[in-house]
C-alpha positions as CSV (number, residue, x, y, z in Angstrom):
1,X,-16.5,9.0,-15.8
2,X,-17.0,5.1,-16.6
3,X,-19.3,5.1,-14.0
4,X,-21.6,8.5,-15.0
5,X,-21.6,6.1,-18.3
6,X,-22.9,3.0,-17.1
7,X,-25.9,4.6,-15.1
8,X,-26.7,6.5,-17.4
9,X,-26.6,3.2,-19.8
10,X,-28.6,1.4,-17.0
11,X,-31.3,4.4,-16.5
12,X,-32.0,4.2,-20.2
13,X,-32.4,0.4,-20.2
14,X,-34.5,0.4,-17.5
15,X,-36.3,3.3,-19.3
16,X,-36.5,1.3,-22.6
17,X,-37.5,-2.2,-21.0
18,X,-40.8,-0.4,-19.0
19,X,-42.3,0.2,-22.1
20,X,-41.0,-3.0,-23.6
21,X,-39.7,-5.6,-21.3
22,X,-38.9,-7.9,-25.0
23,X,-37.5,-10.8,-25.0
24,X,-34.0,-12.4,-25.6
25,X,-33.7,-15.7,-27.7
26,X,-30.8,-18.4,-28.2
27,X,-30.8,-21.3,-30.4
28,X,-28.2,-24.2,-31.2
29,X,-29.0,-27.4,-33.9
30,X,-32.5,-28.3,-31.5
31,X,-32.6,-26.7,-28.7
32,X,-33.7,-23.1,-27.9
33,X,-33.7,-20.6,-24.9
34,X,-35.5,-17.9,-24.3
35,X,-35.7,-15.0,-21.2
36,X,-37.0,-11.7,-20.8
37,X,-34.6,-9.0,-21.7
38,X,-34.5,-7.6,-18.0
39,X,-33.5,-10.9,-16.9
40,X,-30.1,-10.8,-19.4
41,X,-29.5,-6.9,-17.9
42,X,-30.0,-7.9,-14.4
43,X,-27.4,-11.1,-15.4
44,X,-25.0,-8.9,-16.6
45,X,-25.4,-5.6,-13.9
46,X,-24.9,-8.6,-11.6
47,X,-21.6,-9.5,-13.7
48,X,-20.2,-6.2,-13.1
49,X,-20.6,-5.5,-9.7
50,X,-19.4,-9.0,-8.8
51,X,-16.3,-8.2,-10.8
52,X,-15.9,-4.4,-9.2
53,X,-16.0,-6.0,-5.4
54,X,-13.7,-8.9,-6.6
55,X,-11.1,-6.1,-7.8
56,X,-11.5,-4.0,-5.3
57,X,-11.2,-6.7,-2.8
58,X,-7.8,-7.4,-4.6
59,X,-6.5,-4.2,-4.6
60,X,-7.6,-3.8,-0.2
61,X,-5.3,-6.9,-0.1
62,X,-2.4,-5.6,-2.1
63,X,-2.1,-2.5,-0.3
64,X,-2.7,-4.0,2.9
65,X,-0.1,-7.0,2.5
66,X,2.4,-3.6,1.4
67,X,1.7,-1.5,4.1
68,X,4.3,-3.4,6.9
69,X,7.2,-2.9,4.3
70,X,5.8,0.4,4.0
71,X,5.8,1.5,7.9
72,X,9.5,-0.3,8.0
73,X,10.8,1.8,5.4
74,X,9.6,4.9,6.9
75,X,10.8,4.3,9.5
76,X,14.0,3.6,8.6
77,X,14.1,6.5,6.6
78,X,13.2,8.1,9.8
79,X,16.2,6.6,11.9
80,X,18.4,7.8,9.3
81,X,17.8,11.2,9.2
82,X,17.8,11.0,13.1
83,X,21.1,9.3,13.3
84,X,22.7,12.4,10.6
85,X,20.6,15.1,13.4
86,X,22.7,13.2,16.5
87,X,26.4,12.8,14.3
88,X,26.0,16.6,13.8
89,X,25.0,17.3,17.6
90,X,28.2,15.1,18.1
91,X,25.8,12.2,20.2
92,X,27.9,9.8,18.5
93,X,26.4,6.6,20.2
94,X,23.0,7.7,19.6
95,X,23.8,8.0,15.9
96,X,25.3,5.2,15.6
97,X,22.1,3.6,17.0
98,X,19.7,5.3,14.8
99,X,21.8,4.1,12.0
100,X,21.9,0.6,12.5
101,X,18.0,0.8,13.5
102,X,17.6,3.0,9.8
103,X,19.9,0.8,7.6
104,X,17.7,-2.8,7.7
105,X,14.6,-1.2,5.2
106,X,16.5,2.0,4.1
107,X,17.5,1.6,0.1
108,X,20.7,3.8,1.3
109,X,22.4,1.4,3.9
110,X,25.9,3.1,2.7
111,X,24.9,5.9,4.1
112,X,23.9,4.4,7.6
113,X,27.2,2.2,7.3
114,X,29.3,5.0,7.0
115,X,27.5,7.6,9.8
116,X,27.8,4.2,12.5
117,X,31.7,4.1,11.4
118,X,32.1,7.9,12.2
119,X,30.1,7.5,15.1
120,X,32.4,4.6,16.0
121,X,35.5,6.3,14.8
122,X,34.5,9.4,17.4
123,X,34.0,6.8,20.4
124,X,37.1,5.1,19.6
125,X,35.4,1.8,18.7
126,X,37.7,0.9,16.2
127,X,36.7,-2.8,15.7
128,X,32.9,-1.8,15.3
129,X,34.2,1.0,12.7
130,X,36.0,-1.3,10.3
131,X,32.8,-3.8,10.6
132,X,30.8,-1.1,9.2
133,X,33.4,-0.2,6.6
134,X,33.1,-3.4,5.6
135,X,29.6,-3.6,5.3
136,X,29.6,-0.4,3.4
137,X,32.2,-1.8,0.8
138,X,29.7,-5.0,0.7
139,X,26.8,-3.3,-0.2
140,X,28.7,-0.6,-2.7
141,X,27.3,-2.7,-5.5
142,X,28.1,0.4,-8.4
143,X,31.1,1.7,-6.9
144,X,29.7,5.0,-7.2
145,X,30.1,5.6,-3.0
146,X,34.1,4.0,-3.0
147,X,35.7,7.6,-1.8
148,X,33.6,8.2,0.8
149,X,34.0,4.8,1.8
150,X,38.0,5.0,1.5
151,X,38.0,8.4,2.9
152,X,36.0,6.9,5.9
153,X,38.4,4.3,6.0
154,X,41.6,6.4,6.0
155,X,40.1,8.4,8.8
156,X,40.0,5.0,10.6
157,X,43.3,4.4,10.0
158,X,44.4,7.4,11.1
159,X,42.6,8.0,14.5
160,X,43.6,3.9,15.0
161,X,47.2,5.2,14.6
162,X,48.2,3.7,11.3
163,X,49.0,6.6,9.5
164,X,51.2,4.7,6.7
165,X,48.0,2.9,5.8
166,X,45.7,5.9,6.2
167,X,48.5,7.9,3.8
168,X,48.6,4.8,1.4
169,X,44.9,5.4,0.7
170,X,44.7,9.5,0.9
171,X,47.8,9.9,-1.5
172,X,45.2,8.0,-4.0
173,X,42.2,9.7,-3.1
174,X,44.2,13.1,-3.4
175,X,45.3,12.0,-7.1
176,X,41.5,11.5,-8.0
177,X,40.7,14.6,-6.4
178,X,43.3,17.1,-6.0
179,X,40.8,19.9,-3.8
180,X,38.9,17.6,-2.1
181,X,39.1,19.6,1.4
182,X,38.5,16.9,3.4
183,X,41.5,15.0,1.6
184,X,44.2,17.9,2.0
185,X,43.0,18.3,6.1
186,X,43.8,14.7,6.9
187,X,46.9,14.8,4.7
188,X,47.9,18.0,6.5
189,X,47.1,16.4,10.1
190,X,49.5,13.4,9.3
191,X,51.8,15.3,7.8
192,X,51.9,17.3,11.2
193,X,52.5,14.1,13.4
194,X,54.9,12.3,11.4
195,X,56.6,15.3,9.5
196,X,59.1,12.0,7.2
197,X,55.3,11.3,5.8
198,X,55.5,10.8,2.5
199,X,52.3,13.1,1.7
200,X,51.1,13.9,-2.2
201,X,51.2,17.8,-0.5
């Protein structure tokens, strides 16, 4: 629309200046300039387009300096989605793959954190699993993922054979949330291996 304005300014300029060009004038104290009127419209149509290829130049650059982080992120966000495909095809190593190649650029790494430590958890890589925990817990800045990562760590325990430790943490996930199914089916699979548990069930 700004643009439809300024020909149409610039078309009635040039329409006025044909039948007369004029003159412009400036004078300071004792000394005095004058130019034709075309010249001062050709100084400032110069002015603009100088100024349009200038911003647009800056704006080529700005996108173009953005564009790497942009490719990394999608691809990240990419590698995550194919690391949750591969957990639930049960490819565990190739999920945890994808999720350490998605969690670098991703705004989510909790969530690549914790599919590598089920992935891990499923292979029976125990050490790599509680690395990733940890990472998870590092990066759980608002403390709005700490079940999942608890759960996830309870899990760990368990599988690792701790079950004291993995009950320690369940019996206080169970008290936050009393219904939470994945809760009661780990609390009922220890209480079925070591029936002297003491289990919030």
């Amino acid at each position: 629309m700004n643009r439809i304005l300024i020909l149409i300014l610039i078309t009635c300029l040039g329409w006025g200046l044909y039948y007369d060009p004029g003159y412009l004038m400036l004078a300071y104290s004792d000394w005095r300039i004058e130019m034709p009127l075309w010249l001062v419209v050709a100084a400032l149509l110069l002015l603009i387009i100088i100024r349009t290829l200038i911003t647009s130049f800056f704006n080529t650059l700005s996108k173009l300096i953005k564009l790497p982080r942009k490719w990394r992120h999608n691809n990240a966000k990419e590698n995550t989605e194919l690391c949750l495909l591969h957990l639930a095809h049960g490819h565990w190593a190739q999920a945890e793959k994808s999720a350490n190649k998605g969690r670098s650029y991703y705004a989510m790494p909790i969530t690549n954190y914790l599919v590598a430590a089920y992935a891990a958890i499923e292979q029976r890589s125990f050490k790599k699993a509680y690395k990733y925990l940890d990472l998870a817990q590092q990066n759980n800045f608002k403390n709005n993922n700490s079940f999942a990562i608890d759960l996830m760590r309870a899990r760990l325990h368990y599988y690792n054979e701790e079950s004291t430790a993995s009950l320690a943490i369940l019996n206080i996930l169970h008290d936050k949330e009393p219904k939470n199914t994945a809760v009661l089916k780990l609390l009922n699979k220890i209480s079925q291996t070591n029936p002297n548990s003491n289990s919030s069930v």
